[in-house]
N, C-alpha and C positions, 0 to 999 in steps of 0.2 A: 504494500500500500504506500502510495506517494506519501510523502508527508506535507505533503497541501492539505491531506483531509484526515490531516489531528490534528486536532486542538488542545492545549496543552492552560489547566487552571496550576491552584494552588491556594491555600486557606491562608488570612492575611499576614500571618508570619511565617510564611515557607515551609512550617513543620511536616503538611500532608501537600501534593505532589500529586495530580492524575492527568491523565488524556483520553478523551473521546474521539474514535474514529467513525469514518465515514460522516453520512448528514444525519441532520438529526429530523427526527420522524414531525416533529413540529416543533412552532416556534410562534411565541404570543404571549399577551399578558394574561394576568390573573387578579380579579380584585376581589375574590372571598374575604372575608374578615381574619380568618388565619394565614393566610400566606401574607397579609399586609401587618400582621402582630407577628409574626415570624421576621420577616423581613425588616420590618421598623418603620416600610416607606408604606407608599399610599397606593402601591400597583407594584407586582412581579413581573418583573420582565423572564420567561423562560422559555427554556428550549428541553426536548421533551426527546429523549434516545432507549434504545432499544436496550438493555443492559450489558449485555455482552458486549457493547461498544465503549464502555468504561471502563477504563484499568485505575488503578492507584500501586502507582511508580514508587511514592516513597511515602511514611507514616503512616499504613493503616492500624497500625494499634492507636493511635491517636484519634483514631475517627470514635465520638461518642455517637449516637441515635438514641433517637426520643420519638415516639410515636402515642400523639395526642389520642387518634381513631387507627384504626386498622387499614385504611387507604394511603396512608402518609407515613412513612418515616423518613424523620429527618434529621440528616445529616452536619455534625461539627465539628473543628476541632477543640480536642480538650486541652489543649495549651492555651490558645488565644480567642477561642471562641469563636473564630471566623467561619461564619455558612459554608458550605462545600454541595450541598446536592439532595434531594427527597428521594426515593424511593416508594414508586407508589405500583403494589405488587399487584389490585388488583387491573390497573388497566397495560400490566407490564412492560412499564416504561419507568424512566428514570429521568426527572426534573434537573438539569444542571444550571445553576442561575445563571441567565445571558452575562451580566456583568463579573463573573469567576472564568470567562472565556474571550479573554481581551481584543483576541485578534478575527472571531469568527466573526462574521458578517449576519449582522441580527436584523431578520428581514422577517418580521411579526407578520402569523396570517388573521389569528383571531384575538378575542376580548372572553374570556370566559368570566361565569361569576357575575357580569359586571352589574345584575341589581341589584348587589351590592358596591358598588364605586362610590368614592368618597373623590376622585379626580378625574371628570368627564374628559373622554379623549375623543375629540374628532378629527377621524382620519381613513373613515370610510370600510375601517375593517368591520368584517362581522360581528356584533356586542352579544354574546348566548346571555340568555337569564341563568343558566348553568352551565351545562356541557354539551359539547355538538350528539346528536344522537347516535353517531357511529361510536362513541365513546362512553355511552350509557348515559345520557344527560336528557334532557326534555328536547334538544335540539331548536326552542325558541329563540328568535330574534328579538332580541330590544332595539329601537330607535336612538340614533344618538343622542 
């Protein structure tokens, strides 16, 4: 595999180390009320890969997981506390925050969540009231 198509994080003090290869299966925001208390801001920017497209290169004994529901676990390191990534097993994908992937090219297709938004974003992508239906979600549209 070229190395055009890794991407290469790491949690804010260097302790843990990963790469995801090939593309990611999507890529969008999320404005539930847990991922914006997780994250501390007002919208998740994420991109959403297959698992086996994630390795951790260096620290994984440093990775802690917290898992509020059984859809979510998510990922830190236990040195600095820096976000690293969700794990969400039932839709078998793996959340890597857009902003822990500095150089990939973050080209959002959707809005999930977003009736919950506390930061309207117009920008013509699709707003679900939850999750698209192929995803197990009601697959509604909200209006911007």
């Amino acid at each position: 595999m070229s190395s055009a198509n890794v991407q290469t994080g790491s949690c804010f003090c260097g302790e843990i180390k990963f790469e995801v290869s090939g593309q990611p299966a999507a890529m969008g925001y999320c404005h539930c009320e847990s991922c914006r208390h997780w994250s501390a801001g007002p919208v998740n920017a994420f991109t959403l890969w297959n698992p086996e497209a994630l390795k951790v290169t260096q620290g994984e004994a440093s990775i802690g997981t917290y898992n509020k529901t059984p859809i979510s676990y998510r990922k830190w390191c236990n040195k600095c506390g820096g976000r690293l990534f969700t794990s969400h097993p039932t839709l078998g994908l793996v959340d890597v925050y857009a902003a822990m992937l500095p150089r990939l090219k973050f080209e959002p297709g959707v809005h999930v969540h977003y009736q919950e938004t506390v930061l309207r974003i117009h920008d013509g992508k699709p707003k679900f009231k939850d999750m698209p239906g192929d995803m197990g979600g009601s697959g509604i549209n909200l209006p911007e």
